[in-house]
N, CA, C and O atoms as a GROMACS GRO file, in nm:
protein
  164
    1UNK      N    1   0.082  -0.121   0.000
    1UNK     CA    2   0.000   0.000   0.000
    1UNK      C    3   0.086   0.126   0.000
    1UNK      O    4   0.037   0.239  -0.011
    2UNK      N    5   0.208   0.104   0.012
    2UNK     CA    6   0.298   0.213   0.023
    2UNK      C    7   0.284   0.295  -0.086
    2UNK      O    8   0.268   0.416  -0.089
    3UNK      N    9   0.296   0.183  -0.210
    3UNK     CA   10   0.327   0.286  -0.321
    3UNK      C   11   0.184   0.291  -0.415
    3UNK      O   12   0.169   0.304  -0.536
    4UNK      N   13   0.111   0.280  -0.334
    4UNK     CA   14  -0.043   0.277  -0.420
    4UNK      C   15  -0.042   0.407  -0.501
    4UNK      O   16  -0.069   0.416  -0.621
    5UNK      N   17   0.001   0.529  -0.400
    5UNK     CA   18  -0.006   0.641  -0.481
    5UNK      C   19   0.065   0.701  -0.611
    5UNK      O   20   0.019   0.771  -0.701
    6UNK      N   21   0.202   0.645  -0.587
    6UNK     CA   22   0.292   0.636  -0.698
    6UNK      C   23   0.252   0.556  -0.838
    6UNK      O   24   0.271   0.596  -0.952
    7UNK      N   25   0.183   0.411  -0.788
    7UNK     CA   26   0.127   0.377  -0.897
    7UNK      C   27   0.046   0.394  -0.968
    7UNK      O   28   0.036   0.332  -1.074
    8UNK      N   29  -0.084   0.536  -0.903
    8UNK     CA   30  -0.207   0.565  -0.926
    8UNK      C   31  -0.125   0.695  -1.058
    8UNK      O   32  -0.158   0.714  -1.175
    9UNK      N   33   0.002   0.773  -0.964
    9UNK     CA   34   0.034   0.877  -1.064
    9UNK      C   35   0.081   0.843  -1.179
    9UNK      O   36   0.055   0.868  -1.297
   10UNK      N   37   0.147   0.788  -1.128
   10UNK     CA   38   0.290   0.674  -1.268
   10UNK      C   39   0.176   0.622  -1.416
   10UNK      O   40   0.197   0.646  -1.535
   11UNK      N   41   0.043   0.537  -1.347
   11UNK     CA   42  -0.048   0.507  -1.429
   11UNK      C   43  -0.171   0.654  -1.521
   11UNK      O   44  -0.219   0.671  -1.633
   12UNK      N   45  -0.171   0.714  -1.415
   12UNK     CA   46  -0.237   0.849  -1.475
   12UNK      C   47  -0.131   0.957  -1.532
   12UNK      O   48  -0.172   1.047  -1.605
   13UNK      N   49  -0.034   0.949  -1.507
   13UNK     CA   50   0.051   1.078  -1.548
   13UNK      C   51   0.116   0.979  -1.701
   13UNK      O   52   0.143   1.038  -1.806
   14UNK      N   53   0.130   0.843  -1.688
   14UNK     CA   54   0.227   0.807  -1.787
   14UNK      C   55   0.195   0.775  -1.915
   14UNK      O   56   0.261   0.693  -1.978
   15UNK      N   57   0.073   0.847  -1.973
   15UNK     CA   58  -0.011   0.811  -2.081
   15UNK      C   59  -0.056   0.736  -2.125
   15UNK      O   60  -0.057   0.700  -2.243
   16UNK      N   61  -0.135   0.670  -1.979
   16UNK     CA   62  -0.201   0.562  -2.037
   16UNK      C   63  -0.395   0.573  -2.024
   16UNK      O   64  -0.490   0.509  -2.069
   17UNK      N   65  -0.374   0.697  -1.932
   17UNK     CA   66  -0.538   0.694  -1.923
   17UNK      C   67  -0.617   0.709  -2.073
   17UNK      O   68  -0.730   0.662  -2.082
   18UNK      N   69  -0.542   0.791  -2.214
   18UNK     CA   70  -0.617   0.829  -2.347
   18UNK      C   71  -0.653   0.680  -2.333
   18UNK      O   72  -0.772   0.650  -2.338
   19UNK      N   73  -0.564   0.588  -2.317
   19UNK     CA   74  -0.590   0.437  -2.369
   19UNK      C   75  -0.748   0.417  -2.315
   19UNK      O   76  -0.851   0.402  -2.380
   20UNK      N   77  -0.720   0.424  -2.120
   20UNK     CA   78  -0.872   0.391  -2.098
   20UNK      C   79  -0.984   0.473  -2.137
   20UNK      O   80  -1.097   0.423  -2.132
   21UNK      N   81  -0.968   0.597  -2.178
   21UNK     CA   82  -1.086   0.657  -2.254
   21UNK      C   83  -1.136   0.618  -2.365
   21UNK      O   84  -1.255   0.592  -2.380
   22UNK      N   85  -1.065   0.613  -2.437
   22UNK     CA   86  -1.043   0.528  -2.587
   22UNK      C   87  -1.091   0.418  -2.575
   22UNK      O   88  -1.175   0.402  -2.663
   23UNK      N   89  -1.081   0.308  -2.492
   23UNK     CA   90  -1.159   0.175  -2.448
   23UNK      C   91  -1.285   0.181  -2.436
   23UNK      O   92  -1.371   0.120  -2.501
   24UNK      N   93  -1.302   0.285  -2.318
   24UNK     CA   94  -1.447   0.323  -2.246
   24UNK      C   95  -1.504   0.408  -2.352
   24UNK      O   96  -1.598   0.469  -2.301
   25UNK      N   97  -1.491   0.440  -2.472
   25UNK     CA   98  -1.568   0.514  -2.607
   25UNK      C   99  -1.585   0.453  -2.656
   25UNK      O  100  -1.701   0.455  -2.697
   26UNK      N  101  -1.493   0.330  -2.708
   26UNK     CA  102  -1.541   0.190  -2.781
   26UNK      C  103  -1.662   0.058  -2.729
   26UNK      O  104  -1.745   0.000  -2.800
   27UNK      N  105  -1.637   0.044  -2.606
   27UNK     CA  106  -1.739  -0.011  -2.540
   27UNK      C  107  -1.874   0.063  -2.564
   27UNK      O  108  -1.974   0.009  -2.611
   28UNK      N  109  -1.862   0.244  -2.514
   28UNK     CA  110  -1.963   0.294  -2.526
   28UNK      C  111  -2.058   0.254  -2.662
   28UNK      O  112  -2.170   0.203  -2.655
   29UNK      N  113  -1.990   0.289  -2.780
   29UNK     CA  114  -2.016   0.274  -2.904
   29UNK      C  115  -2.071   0.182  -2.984
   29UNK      O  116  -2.165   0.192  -3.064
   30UNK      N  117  -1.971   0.050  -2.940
   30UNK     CA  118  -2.053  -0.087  -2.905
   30UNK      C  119  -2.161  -0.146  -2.844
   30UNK      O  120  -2.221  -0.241  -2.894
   31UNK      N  121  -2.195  -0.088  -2.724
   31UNK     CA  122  -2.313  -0.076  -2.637
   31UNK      C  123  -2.463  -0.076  -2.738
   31UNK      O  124  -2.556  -0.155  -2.759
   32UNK      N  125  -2.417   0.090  -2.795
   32UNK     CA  126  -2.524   0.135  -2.892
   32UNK      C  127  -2.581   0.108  -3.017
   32UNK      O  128  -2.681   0.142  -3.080
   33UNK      N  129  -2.464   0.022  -3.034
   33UNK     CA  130  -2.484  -0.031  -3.216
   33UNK      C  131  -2.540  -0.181  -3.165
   33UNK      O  132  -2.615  -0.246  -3.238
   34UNK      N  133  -2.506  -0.223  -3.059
   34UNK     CA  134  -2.567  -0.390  -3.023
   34UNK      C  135  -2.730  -0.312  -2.997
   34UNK      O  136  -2.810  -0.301  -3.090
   35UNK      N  137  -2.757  -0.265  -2.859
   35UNK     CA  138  -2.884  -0.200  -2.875
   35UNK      C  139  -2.993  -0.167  -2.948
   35UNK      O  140  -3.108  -0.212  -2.938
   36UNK      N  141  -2.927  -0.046  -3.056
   36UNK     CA  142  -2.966   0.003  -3.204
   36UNK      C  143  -3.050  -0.137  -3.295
   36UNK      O  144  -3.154  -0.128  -3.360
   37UNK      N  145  -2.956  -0.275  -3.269
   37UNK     CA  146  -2.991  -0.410  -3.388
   37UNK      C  147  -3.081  -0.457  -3.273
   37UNK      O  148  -3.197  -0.425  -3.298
   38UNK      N  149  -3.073  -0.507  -3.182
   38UNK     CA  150  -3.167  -0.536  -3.097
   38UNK      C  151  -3.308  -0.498  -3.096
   38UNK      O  152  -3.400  -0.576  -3.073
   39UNK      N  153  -3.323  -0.348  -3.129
   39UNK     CA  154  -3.465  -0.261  -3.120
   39UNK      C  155  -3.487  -0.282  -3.276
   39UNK      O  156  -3.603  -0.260  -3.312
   40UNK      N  157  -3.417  -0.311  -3.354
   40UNK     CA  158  -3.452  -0.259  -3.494
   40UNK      C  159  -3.545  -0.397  -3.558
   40UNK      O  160  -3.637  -0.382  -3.638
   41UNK      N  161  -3.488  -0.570  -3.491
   41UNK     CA  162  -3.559  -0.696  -3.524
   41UNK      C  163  -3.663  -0.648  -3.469
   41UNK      O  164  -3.767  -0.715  -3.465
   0.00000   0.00000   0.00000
């Protein structure tokens, strides 16, 4: 637990959060187009 914080910065400062946004927009996106075919049968 020492270095929880270091790893929280290291992981947010070291360019990796675009990645999880970029993930979490694709999921989003995916979400809507599965949905979208779902309502449309």
């Amino acid at each position: 637990m020492m270095n929880h914080d270091g790893w929280m910065g290291g992981w947010m400062g070291g360019g990796m959060w675009p990645w999880a946004v970029l993930i979490t927009v694709l999921l989003v996106v995916l979400l809507v187009v599965v949905l979208n075919k779902r309502s449309n049968k």
